[in-house]
Backbone as a printed PyTorch tensor [residue, N CA C, xyz], in Angstrom:
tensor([[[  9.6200,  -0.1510,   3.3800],
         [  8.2010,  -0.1260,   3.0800],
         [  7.8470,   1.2690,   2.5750]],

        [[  7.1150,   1.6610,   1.3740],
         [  6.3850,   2.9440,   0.6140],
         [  5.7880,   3.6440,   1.8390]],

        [[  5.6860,   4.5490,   1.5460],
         [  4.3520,   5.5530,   2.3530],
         [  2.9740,   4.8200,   2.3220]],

        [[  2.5570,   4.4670,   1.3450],
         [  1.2390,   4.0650,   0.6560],
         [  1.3180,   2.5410,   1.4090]],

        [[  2.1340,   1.6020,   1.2570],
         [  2.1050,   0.2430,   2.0020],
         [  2.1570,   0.8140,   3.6670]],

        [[  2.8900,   1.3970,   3.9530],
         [  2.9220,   1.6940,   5.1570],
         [  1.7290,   2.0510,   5.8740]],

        [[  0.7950,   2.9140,   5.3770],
         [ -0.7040,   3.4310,   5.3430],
         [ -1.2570,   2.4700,   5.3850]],

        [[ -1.5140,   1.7190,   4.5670],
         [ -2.4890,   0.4610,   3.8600],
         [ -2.3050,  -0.6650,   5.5200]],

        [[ -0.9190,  -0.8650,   5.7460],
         [ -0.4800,  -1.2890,   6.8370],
         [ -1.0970,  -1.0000,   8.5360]],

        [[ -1.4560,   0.5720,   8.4440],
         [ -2.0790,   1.6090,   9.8770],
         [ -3.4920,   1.2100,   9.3720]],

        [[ -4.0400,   1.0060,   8.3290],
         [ -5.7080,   1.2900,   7.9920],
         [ -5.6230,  -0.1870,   8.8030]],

        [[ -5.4330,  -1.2550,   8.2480],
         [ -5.6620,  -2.2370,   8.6280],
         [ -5.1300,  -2.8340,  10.3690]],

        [[ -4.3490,  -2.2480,  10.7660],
         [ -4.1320,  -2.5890,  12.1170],
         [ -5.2140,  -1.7350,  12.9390]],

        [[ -5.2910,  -0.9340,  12.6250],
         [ -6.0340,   0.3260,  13.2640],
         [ -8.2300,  -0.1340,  13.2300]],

        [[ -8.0990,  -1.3130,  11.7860],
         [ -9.4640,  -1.9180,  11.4800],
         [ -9.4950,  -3.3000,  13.0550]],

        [[ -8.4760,  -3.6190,  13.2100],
         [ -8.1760,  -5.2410,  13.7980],
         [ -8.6650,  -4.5890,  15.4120]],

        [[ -8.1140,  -3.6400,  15.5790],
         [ -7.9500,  -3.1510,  16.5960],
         [ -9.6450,  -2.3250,  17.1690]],

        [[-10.2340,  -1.8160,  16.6410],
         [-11.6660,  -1.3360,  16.4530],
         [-12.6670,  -2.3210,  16.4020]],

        [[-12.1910,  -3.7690,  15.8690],
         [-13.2550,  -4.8350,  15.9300],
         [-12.7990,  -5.2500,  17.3770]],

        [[-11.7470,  -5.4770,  17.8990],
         [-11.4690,  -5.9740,  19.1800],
         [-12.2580,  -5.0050,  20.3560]],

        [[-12.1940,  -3.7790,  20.0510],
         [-12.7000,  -2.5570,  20.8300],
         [-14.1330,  -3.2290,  21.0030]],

        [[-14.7230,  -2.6210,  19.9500],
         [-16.1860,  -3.3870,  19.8860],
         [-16.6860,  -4.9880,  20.0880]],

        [[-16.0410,  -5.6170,  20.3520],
         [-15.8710,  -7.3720,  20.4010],
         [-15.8010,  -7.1060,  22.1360]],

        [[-14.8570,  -6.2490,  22.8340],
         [-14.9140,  -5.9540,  24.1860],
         [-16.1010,  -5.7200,  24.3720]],

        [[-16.8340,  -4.7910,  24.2510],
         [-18.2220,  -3.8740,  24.9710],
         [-18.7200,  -4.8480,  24.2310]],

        [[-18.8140,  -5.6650,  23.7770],
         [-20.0120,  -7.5030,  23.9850],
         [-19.5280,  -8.2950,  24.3140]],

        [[-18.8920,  -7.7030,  25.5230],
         [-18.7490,  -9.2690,  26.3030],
         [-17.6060, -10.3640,  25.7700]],

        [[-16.6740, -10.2880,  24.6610],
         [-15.9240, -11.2130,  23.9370],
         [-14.4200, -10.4470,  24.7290]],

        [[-13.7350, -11.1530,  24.6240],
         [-12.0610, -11.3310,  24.5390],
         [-11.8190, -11.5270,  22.9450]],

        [[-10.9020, -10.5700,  23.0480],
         [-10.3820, -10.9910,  21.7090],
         [ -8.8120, -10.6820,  21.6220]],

        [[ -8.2170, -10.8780,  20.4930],
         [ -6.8580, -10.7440,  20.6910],
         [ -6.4600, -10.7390,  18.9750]],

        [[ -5.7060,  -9.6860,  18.7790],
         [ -5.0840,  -9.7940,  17.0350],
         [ -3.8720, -10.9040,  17.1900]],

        [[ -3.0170, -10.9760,  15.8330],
         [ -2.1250, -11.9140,  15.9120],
         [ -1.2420, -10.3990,  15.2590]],

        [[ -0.0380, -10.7470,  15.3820],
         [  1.4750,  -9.8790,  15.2410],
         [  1.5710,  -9.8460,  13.6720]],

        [[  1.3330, -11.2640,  13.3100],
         [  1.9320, -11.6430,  11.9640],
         [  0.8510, -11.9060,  11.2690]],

        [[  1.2140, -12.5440,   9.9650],
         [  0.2910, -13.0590,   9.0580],
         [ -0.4670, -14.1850,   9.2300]],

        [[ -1.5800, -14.4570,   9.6260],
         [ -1.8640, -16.1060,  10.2880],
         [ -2.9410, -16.0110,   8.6590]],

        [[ -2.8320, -16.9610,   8.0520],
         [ -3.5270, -16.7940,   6.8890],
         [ -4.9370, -17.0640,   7.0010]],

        [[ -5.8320, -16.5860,   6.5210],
         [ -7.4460, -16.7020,   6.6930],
         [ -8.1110, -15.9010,   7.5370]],

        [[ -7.5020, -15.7920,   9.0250],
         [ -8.3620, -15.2440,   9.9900],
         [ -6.8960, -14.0990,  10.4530]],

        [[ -7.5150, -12.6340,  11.3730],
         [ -6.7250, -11.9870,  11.8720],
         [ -6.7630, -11.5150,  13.2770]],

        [[ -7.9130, -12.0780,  13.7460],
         [ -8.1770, -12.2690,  15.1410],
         [ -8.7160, -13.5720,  15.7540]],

        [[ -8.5950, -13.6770,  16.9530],
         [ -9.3820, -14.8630,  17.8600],
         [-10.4040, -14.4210,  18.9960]],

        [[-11.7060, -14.8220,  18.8140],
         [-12.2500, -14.2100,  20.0590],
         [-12.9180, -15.1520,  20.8620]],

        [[-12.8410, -15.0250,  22.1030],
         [-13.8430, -16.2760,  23.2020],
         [-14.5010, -15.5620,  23.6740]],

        [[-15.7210, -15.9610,  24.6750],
         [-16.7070, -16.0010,  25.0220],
         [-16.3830, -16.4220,  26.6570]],

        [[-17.4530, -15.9100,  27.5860],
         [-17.0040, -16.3840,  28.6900],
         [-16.9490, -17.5610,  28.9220]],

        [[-17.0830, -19.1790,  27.7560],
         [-16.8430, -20.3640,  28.3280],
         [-15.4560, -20.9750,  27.5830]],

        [[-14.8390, -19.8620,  27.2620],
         [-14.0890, -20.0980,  25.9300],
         [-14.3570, -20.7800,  24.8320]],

        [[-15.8390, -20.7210,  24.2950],
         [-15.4400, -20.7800,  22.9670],
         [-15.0160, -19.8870,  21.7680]],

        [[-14.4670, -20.4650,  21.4720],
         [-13.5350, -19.1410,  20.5550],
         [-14.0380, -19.0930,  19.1060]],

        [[-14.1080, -18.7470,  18.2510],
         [-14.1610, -18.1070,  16.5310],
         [-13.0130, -17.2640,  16.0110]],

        [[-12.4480, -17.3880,  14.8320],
         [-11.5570, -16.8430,  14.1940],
         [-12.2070, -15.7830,  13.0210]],

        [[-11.2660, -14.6580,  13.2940],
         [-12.6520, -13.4680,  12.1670],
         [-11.3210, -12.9870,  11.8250]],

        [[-11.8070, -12.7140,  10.1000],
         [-11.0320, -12.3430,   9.2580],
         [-11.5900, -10.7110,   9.1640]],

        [[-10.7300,  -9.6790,   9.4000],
         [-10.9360,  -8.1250,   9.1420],
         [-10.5710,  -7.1680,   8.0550]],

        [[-10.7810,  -6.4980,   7.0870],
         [-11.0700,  -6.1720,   6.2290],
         [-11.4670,  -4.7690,   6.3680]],

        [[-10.1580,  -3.6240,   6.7520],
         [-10.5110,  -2.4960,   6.3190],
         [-10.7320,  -1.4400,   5.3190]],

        [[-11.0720,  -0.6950,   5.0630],
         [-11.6640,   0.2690,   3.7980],
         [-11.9480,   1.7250,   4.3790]],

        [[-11.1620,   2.8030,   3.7830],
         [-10.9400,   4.0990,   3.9930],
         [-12.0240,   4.1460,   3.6030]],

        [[-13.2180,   5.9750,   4.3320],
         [-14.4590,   5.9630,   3.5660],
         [-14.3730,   6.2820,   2.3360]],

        [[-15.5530,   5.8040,   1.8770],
         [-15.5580,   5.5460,   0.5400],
         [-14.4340,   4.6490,  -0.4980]],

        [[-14.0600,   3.7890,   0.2200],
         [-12.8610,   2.9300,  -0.0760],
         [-13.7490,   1.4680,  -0.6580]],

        [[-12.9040,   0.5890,  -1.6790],
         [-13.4760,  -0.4210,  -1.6250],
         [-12.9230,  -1.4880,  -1.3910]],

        [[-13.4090,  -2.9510,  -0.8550],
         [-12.6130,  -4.5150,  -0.8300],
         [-11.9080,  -5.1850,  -1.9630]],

        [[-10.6440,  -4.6850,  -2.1650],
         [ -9.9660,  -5.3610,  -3.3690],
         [-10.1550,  -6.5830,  -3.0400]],

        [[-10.3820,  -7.4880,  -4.4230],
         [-10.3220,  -9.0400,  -4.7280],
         [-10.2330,  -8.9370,  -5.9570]],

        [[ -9.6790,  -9.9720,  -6.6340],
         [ -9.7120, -11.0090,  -7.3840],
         [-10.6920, -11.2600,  -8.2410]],

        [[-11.4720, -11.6450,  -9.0440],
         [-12.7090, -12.3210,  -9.7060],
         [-12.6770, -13.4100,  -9.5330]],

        [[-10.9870, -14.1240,  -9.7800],
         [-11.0140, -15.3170,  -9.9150],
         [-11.0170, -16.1730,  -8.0850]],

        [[-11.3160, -14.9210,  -7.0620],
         [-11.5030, -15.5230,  -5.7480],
         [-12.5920, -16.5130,  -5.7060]],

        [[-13.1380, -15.6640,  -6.6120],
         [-15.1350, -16.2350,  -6.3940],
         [-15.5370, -17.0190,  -7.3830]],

        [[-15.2570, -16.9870,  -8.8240],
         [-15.6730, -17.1300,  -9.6890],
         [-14.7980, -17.6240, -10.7060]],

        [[-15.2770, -18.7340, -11.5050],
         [-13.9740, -19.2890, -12.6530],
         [-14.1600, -18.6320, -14.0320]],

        [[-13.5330, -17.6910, -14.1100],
         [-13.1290, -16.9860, -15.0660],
         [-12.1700, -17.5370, -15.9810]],

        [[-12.4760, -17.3130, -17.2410],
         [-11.3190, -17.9740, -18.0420],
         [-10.6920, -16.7490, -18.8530]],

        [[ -9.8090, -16.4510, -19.4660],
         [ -9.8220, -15.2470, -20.1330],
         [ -9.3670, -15.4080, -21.6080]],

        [[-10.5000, -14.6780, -22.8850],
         [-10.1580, -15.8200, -24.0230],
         [ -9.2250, -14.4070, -24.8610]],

        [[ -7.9420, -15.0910, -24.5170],
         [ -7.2330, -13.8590, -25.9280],
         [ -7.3990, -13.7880, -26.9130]],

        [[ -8.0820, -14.2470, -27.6260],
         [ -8.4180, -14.3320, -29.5090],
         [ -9.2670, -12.9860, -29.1020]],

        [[-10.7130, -13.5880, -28.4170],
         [-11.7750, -12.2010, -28.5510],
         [-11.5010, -11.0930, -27.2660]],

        [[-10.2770, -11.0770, -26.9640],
         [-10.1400, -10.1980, -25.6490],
         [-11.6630,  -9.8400, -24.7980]],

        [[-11.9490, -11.0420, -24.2260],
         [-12.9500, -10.7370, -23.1870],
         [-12.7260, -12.1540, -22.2500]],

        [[-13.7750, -11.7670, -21.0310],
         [-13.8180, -12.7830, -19.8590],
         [-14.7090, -13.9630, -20.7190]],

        [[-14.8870, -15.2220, -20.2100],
         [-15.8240, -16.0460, -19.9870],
         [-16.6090, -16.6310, -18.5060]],

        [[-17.4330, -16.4050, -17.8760],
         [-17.5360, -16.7720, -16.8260],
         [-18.2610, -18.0650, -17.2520]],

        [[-17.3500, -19.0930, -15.9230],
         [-17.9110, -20.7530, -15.6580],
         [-18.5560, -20.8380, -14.3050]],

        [[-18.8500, -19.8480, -14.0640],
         [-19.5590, -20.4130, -12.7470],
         [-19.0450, -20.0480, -11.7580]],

        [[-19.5550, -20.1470, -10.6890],
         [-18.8000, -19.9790,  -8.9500],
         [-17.5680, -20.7870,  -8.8610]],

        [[-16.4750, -20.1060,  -8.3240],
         [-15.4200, -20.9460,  -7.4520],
         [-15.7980, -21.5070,  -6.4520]],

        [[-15.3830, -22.8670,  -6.1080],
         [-15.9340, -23.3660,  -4.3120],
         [-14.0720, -22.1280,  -3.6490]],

        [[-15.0220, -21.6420,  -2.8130],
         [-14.1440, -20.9750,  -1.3670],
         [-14.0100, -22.0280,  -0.3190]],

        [[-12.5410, -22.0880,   0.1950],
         [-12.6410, -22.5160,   1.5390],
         [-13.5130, -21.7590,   2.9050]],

        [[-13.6540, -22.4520,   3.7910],
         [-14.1470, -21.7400,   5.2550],
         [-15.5760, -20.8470,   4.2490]],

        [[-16.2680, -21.3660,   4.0930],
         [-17.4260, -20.1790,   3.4770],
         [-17.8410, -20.0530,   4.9410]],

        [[-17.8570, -20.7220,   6.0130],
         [-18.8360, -19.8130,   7.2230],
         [-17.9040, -18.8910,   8.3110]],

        [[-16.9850, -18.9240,   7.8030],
         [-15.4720, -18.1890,   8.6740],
         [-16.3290, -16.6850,   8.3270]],

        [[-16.5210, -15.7120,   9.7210],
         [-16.7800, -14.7450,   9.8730],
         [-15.6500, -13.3050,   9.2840]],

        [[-16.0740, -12.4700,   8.4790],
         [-15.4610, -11.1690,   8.0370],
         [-16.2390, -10.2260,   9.1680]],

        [[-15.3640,  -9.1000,   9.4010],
         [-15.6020,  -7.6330,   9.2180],
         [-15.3210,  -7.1880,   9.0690]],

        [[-15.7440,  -5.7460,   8.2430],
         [-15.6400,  -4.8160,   7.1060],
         [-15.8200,  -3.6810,   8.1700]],

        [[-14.3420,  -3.4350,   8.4340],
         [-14.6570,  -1.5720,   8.7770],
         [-14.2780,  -0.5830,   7.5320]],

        [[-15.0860,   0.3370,   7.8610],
         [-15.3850,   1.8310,   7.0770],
         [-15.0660,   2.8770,   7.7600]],

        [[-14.0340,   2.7030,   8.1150],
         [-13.1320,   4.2150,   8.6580],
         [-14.0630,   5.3930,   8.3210]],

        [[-14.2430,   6.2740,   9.7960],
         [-15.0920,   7.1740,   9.2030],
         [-14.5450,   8.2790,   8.3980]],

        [[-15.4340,   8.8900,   7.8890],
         [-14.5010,  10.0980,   7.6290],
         [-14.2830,  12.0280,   7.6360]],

        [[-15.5270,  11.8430,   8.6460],
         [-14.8970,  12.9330,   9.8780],
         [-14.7530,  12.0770,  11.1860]],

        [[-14.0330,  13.5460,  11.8320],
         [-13.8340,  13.4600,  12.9940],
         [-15.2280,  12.9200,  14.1390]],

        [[-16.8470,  13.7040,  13.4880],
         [-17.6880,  13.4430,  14.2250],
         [-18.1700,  12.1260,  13.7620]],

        [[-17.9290,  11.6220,  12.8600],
         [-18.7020,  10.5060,  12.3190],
         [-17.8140,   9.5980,  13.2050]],

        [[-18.9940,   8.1370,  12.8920],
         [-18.4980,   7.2080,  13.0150],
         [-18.1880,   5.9690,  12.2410]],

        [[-16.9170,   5.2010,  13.1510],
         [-16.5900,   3.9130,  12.2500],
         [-17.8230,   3.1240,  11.7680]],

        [[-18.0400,   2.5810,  10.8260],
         [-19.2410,   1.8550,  10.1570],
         [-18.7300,   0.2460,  10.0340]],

        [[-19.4110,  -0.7220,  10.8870],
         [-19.2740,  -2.3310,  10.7010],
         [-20.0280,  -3.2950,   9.5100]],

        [[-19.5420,  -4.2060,   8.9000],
         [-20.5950,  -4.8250,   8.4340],
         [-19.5490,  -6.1060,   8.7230]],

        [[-20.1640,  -6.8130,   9.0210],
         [-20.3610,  -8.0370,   9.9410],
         [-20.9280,  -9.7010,   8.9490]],

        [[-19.9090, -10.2470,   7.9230],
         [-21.0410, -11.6670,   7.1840],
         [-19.8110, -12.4350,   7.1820]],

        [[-20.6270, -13.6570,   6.7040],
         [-19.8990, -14.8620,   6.3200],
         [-18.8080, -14.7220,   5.1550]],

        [[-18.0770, -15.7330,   4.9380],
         [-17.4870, -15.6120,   3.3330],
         [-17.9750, -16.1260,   2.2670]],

        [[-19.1270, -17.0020,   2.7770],
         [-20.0850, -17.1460,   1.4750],
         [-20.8820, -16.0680,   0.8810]],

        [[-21.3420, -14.8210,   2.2260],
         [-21.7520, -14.0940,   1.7790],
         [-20.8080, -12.9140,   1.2010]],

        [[-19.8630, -13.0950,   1.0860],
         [-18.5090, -12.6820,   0.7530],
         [-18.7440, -12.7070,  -0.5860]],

        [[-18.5340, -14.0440,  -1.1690],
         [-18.7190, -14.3270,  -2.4390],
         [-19.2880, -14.2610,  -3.2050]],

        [[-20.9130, -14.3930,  -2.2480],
         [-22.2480, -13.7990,  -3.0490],
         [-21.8750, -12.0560,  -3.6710]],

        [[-21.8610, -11.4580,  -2.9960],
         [-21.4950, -10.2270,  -3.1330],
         [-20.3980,  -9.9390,  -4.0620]],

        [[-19.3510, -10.4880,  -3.9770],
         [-18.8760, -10.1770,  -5.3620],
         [-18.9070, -10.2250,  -6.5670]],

        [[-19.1310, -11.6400,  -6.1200],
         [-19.4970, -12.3340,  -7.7900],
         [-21.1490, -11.8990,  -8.1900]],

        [[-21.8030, -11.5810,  -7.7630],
         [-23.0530, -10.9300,  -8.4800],
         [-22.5860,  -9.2920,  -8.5720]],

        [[-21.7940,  -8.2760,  -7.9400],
         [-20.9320,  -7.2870,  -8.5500],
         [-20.1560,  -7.4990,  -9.5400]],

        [[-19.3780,  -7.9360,  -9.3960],
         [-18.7960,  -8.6110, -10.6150],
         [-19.2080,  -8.7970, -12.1380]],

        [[-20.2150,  -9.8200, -11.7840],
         [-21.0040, -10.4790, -13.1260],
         [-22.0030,  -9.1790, -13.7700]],

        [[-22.2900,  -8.1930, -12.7620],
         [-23.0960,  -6.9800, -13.0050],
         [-22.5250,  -6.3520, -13.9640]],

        [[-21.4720,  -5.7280, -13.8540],
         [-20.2740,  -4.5910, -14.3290],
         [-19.7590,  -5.5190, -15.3730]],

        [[-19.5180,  -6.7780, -15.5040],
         [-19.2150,  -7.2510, -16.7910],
         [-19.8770,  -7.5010, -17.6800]],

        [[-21.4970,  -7.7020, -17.4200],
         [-22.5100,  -7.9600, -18.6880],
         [-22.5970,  -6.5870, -18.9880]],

        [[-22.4300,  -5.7830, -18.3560],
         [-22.9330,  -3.8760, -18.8930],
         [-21.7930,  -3.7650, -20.1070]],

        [[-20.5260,  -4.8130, -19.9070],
         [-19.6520,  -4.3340, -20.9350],
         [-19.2190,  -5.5980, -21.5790]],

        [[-20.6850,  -6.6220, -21.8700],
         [-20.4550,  -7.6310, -22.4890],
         [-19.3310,  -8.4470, -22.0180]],

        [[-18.6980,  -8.8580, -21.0830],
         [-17.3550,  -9.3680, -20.6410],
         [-15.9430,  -9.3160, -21.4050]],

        [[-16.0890,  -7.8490, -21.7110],
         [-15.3080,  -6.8190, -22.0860],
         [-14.3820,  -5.9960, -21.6070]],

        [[-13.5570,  -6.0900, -20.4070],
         [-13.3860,  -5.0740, -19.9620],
         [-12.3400,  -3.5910, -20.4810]],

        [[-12.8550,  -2.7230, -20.0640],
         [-13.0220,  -1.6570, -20.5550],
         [-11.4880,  -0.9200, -21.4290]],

        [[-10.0100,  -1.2030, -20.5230],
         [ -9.2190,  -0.6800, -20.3980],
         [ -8.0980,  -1.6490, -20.6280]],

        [[ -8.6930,  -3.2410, -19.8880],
         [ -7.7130,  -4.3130, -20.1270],
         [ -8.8090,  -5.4220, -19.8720]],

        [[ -8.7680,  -6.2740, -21.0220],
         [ -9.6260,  -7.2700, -21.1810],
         [ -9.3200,  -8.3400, -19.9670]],

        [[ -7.6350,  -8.5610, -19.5130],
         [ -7.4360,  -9.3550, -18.2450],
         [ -7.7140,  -9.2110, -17.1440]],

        [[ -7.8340,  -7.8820, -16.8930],
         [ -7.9530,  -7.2240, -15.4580],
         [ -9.1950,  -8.2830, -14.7920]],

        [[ -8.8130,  -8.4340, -13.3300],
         [ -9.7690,  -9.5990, -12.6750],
         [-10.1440,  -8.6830, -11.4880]],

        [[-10.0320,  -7.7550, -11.6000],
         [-10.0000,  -6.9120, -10.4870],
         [-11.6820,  -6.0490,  -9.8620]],

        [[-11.4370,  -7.1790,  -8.7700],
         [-13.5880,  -7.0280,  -8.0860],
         [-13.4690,  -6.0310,  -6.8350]],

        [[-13.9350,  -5.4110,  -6.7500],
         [-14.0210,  -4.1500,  -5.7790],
         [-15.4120,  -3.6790,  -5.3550]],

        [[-15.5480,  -3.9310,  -4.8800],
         [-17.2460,  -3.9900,  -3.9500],
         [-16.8370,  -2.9390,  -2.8180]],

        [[-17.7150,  -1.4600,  -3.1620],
         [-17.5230,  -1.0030,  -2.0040],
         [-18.8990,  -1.2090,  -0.6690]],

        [[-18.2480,  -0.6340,   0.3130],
         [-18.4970,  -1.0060,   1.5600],
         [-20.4730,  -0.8050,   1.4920]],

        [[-20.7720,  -0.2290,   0.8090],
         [-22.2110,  -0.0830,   0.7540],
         [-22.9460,  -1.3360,  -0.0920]],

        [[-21.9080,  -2.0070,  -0.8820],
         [-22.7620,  -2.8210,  -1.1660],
         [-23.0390,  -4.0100,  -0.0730]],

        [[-22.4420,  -4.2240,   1.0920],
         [-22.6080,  -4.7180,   2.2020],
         [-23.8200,  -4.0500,   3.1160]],

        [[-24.1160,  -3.1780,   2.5380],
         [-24.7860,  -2.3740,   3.5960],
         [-26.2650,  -3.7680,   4.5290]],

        [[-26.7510,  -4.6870,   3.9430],
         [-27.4880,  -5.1380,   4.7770],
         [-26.6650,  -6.4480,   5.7000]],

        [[-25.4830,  -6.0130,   5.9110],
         [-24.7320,  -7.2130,   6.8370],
         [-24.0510,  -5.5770,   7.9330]],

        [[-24.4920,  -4.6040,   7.7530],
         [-24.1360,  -3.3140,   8.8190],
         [-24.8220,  -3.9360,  10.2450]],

        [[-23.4990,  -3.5110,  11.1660],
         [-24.0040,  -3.9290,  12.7330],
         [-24.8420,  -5.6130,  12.6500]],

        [[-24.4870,  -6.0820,  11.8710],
         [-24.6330,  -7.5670,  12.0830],
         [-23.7390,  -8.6010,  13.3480]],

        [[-23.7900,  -8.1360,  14.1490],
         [-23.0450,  -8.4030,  15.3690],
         [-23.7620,  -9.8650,  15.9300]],

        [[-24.8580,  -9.9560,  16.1620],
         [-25.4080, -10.9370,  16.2960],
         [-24.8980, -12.3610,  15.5840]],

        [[-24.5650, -12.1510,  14.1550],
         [-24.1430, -13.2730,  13.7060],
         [-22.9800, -14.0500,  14.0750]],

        [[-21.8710, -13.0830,  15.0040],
         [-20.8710, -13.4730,  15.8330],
         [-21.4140, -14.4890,  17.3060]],

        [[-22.4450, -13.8300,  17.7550],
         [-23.1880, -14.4110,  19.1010],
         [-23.7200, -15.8410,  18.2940]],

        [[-24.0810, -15.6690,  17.3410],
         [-24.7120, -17.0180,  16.6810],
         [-23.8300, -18.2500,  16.1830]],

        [[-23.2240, -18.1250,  16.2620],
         [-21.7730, -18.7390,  15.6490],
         [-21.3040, -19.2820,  16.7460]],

        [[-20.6480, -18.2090,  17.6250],
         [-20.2470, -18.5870,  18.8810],
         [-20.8450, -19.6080,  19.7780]],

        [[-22.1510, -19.6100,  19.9850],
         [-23.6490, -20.1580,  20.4700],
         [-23.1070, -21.8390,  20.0600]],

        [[-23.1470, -21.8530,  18.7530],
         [-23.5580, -23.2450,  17.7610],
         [-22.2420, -23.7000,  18.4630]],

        [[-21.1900, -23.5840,  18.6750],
         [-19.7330, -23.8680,  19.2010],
         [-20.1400, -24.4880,  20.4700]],

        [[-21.0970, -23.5390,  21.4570],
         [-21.1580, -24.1960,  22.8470],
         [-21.8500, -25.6830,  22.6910]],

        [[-22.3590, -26.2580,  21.6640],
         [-23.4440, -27.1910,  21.6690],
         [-22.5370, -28.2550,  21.1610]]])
């Protein structure tokens, strides 16, 4: 494994591990998985065990959420006029499967920063980033007309910050 994978490897165990921290001091159990469980990277219950699966998603500060375009959105890509075409939203699986987005701080005094949403709101967020940065350059892109490459940094989440509640809410709808 690189230096750089290896890193990429500590950011993200070190993210799994900080949502569990904080998932403790409210009352949740939680637990990471070893390996790759695809979709979700933790499990957490509640004192009646109901449980939720949350997918984690770390980002060095000032770092952003690599994706895809074509996660969210059906992109076609036309080689004659080297530009995108956008068709619309992709349907996502699990759109109500819970993310969190840590923001590694970046001093020592600061602190880790949460943002806490769905994966629909996942999608919202990209794909209106996305579609932003590509009409500014006519669906053009700049360097390589293929590049699909959506990167939303952590501020554009900023109104899903300390959204913790939406975990209690989720959890809640489970007991019923």
């Amino acid at each position: 494994m690189t230096s750089k994978g290896l890193n990429n490897k500590l950011t993200g165990q070190v993210g799994e591990y900080l949502v569990c921290a904080e998932l403790g001091l409210r009352g949740f159990l939680s637990t990471p998985f070893a390996g790759n469980v695809p979709e979700f990277d933790l499990v957490i219950a509640d004192r009646n065990l109901n449980t939720l699966p949350i997918q984690v998603k770390t980002v060095t500060f000032g770092g952003a959420l690599r994706s895809k375009a074509t996660d969210w959105l059906n992109i076609e890509i036309d080689h004659i006029n080297k530009c995108q075409i956008d068709h619309g939203d992709a349907e996502v699986s699990n759109p109500g499967l819970i993310y969190v987005l840590v923001m590694l701080r970046k001093e020592e005094n600061d602190n880790h920063r949460f943002f806490i949403f769905t994966k629909k709101n996942l999608k919202q967020v990209c794909a209106e980033g996305y579609r932003r940065y590509m009409e500014r350059h006519n669906w053009k892109r700049p360097r390589n007309y293929e590049s699909l490459d959506c990167s939303p940094t952590a501020m554009e989440f900023q109104q899903f910050e300390n959204n913790w509640d939406l975990i209690e809410q989720q959890i809640r709808c489970k007991a019923l």
